[in-house]
C-alpha positions in Angstrom: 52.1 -65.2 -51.4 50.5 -64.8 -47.9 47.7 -67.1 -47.1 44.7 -65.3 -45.0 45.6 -67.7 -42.2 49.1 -66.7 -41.5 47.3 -63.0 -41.7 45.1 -64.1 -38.7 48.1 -65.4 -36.8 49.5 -62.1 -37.3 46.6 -59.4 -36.0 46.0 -60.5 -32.5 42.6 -58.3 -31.9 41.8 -55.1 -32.0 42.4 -52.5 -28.7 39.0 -51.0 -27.9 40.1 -47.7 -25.6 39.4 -44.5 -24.8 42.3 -43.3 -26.4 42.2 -46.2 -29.9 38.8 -44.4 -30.6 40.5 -40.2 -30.1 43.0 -42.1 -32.8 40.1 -43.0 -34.9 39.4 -38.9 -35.9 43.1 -39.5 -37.6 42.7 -42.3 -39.5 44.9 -44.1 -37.1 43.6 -47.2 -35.9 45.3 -49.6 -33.0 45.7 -52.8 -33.0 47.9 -56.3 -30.7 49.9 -57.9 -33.0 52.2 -60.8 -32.8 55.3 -60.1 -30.9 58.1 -61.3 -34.1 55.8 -59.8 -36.6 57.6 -57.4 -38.9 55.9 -53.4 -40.0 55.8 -55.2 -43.4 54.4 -58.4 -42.3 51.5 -56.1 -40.6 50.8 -54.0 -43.4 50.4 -56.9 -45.9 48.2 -58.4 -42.9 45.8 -55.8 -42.8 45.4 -54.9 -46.2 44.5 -58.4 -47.0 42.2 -59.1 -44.3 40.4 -55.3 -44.2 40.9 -54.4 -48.0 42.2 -50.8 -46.8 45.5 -48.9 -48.0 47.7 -48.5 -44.8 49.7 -44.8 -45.1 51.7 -45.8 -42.1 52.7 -48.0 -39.0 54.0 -47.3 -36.2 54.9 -50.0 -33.2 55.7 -50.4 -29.6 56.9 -53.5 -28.3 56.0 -54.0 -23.6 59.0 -56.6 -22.3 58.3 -59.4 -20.5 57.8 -58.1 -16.9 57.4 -59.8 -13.5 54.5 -59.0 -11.6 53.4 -60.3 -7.7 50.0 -61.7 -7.5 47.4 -60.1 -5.1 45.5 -63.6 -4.9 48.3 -66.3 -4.5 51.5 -64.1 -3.3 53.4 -65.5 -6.5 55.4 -64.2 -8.8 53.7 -64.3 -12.7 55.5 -63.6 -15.5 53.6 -61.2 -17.9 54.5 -62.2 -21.4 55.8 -59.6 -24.6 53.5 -57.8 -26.3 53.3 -55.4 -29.3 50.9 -53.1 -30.4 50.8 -51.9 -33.7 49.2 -48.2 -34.4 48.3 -48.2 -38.4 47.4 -44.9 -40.1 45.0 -45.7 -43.2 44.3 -44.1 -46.5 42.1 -40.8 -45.8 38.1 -41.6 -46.0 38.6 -45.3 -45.8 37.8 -47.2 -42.3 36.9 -50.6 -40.6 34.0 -52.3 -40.0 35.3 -53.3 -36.8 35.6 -49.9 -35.5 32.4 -48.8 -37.4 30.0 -51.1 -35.3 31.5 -50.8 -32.4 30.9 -46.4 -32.4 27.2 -47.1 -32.5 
């Protein structure tokens, strides 16, 4: 069994946009996960921490990239991300996104 901590590790933060919120209307909520962090591992992560049933999950992985600065002239490497987009259980929600509409 999953402790709550490992859960934490897991589900990075929330992504506040424009377009996380037009998701919202579907149930579909967004969220930065840990890069090695399986569809499993994410589901059992966010119905633990949120108490919600998760329908679906869908992810997209951004590769490391290389990017020049504006300030310095250097080169910065821009580390992997993943974002994970979970569709819930119809007429449940989070708080999270809850206090953040008003």
């Amino acid at each position: 069994m999953s402790t709550p901590l490992i859960h934490q590790n897991t589900i990075l933060k929330p992504i506040v946009t424009e377009k996380s919120f037009s998701l919202a209307a579907f149930d579909k909520y967004v969220f930065l996960v840990d890069p090695a962090a399986s569809k499993y591992q994410i589901k059992k992560a966010i119905e633990d921490l949120f108490k919600v049933n998760v329908v679906s999950i869908n992810t997209v992985k951004h590769a490391a990239r290389k990017i020049k600065s504006k300030k310095t002239g250097r080169h910065i490497s821009l580390p992997v991300t993943k974002k994970a987009i979970v569709q819930i259980k119809k007429g449940q929600s989070f708080e999270i996104f809850n206090t953040l509409k008003s």
